[in-house]
MARRO-443760 format. One record per residue (C-alpha): residue in one letter; x, y, z. Coordinates in steps of 0.25 Angstrom, whole numbers, plus 5000, padded with zeros to 4 digits. Layout:
BEGIN
aXYZ
...
***
This chain:
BEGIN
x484247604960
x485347634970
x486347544960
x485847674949
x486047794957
x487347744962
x488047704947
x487247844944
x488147914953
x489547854951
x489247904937
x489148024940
x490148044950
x489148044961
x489447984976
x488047914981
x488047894995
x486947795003
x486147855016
x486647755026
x486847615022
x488147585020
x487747435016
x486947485004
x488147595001
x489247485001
x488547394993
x488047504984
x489447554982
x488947684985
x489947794987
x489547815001
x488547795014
x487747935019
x487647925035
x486348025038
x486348105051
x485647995059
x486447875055
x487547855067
x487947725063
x489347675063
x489247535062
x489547565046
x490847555049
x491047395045
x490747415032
x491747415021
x491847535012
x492447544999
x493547654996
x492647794992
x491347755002
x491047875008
x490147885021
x489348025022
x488648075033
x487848185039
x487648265054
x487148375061
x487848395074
x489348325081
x488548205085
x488248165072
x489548235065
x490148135075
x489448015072
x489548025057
x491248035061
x491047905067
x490447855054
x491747875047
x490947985038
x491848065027
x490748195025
x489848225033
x488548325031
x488248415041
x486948475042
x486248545041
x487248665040
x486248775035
x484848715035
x483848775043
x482848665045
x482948605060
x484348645065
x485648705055
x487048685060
x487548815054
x488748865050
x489448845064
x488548705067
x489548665053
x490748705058
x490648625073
x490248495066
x491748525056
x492548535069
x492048405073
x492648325061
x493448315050
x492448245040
x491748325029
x490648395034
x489748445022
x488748545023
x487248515023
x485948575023
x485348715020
x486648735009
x486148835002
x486948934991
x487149055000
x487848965009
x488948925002
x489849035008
x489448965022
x489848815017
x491148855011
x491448925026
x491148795033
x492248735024
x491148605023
x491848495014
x490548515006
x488848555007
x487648455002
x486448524999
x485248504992
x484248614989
x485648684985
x485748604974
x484248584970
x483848664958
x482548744959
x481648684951
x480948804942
x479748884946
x478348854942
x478149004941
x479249024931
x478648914923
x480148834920
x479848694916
x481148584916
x481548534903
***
């Protein structure tokens, strides 16, 4: 199945990344490994990579933006920027995390269309969102039906 979606997504152009298992990635020839938040692992680092393997990872405050430079990561998520769940950085929580580093810091959580103004500000190498891109499936009351 994973053998699929991967020739799936070289086809298309598309960089499929595994939630940490470098092993399975390697082996895969995946185009990368994701490091989560609570991964603080750097025993990784005996592995042989090919050329293009990318390792990704995500963070919420200095200690974990630290660790994941210690995993040698090349972009990093940082999040959540404008969500308003538990805790949100904000627009100044962003901007101390990108003077702590170098790395690509991408923008996640709560992205919504009226705050692309505020992304393009924080000069972020990027944003990941997902109910940004998800379409609204059509109202009952309306009575559209998909084709």
């Amino acid at each position: 199945m994973l053998i699929n979606l991967r020739n799936f997504c070289k086809k298309k152009g598309i960089k499929l990344y595994l939630s940490n298992n470098f092993k399975l990635a390697l082996k895969l020839r995946l185009d990368g490994v994701y490091l989560p938040s609570f991964n603080k692992n750097t025993r990784y680092n005996c592995f042989r990579f090919k050329k293009n393997f990318d390792i990704i990872g995500s963070a919420h405050n200095v200690a974990e933006l630290n660790i994941k430079i210690r995993q040698k990561v090349k972009s990093i998520f940082i999040a959540p920027v404008f969500k308003k769940k538990r805790y949100k950085l904000g627009i100044y929580g962003f901007l101390k995390l990108k003077n702590f580093t170098n790395k690509n810091l991408i923008v996640l959580g709560g992205v919504t269309k009226e705050k692309m103004n505020m992304i393009s500000f924080l000069n972020a190498e990027g944003f990941a969102a997902i109910n940004y891109f998800q379409k609204k499936g059509p109202s009952k009351k309306r009575g559209l039906k998909f084709v």
